[in-house]
Short mmCIF file of the C-alpha atoms (twelve columns), coordinates in Angstrom:
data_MODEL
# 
_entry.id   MODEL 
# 
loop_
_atom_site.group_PDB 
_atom_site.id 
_atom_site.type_symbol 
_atom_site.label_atom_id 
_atom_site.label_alt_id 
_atom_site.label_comp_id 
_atom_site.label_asym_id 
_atom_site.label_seq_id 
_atom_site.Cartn_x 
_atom_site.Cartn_y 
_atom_site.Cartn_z 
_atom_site.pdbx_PDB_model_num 
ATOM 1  C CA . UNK A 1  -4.512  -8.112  -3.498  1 
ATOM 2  C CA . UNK A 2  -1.082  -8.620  -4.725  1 
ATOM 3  C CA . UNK A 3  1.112   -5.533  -4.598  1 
ATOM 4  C CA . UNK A 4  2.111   -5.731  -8.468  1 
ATOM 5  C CA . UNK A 5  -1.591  -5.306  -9.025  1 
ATOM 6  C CA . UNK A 6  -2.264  -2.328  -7.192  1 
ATOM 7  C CA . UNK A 7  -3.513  1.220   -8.679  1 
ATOM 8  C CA . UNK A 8  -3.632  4.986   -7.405  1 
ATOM 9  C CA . UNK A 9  -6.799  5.243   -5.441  1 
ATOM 10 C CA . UNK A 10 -7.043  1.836   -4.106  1 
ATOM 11 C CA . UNK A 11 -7.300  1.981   -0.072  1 
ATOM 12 C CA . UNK A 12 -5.518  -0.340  1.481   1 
ATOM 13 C CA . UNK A 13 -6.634  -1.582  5.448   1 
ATOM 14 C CA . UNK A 14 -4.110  -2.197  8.562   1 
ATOM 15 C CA . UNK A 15 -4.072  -2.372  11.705  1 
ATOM 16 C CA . UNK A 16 -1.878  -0.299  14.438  1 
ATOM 17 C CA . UNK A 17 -2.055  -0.288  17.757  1 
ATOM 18 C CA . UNK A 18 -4.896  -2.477  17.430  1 
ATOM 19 C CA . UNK A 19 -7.011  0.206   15.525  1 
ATOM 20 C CA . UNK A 20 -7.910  -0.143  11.852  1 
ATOM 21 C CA . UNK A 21 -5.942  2.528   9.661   1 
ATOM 22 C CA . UNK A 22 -6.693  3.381   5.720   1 
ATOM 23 C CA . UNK A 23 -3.891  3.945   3.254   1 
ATOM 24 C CA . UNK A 24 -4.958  4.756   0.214   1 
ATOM 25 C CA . UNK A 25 -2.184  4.328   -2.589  1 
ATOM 26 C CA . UNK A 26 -0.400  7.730   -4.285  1 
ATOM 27 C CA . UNK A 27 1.817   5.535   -6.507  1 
ATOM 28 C CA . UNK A 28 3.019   2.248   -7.959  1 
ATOM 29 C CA . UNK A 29 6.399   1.748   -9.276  1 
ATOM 30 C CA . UNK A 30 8.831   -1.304  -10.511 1 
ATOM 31 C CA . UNK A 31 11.739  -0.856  -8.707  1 
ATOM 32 C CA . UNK A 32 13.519  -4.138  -9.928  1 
ATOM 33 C CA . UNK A 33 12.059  -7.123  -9.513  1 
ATOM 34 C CA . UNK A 34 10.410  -4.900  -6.390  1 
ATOM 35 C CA . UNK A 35 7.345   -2.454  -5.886  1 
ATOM 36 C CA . UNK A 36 7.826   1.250   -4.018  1 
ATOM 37 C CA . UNK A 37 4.060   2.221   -3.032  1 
ATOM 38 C CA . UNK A 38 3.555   5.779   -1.739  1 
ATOM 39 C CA . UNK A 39 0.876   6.069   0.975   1 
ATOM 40 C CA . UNK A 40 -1.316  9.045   2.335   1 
ATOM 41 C CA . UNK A 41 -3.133  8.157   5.556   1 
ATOM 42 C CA . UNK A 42 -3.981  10.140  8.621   1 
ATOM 43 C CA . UNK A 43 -0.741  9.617   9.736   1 
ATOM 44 C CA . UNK A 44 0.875   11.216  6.740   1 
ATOM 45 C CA . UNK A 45 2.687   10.189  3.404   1 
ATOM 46 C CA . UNK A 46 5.392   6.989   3.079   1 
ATOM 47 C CA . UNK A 47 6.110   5.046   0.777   1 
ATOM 48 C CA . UNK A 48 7.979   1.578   1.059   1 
ATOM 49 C CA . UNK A 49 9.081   -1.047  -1.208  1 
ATOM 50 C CA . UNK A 50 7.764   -4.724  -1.498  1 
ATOM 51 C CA . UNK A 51 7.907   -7.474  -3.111  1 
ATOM 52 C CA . UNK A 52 6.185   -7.693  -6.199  1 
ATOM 53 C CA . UNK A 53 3.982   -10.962 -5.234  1 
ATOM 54 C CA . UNK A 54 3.448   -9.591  -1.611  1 
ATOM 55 C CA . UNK A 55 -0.580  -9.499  -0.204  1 
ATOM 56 C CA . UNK A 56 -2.080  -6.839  1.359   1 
ATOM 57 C CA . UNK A 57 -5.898  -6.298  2.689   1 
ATOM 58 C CA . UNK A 58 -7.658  -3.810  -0.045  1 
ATOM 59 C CA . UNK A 59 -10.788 -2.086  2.427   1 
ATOM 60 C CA . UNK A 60 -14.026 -2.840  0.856   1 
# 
């Protein structure tokens, strides 16, 4: 899914340390012609700024 189409609620899959980790997303907002999504996982909250035609693996 492309980052300018994501939505509060939507989890989003990764992979660290080769485990699978959920994020799902807090909050989308335009910064510019960029993104800033805010994350909760396990790990904690974060948020970080992409841009807007960026991919990213939604869990299913």
């Amino acid at each position: 899914m492309r980052i300018n189409q994501l939505k509060p609620g939507v989890t989003i899959r990764d992979w660290l340390n080769g485990k699978v980790v959920h994020f799902e997303v807090l909050d989308v907002k335009p910064v510019g012609s960029k993104f800033e999504v805010t994350f909760r996982s396990p790990l904690g909250h974060a948020s970080a700024v992409y841009p807007g035609n960026a991919f990213v693996t939604v869990a299913s």
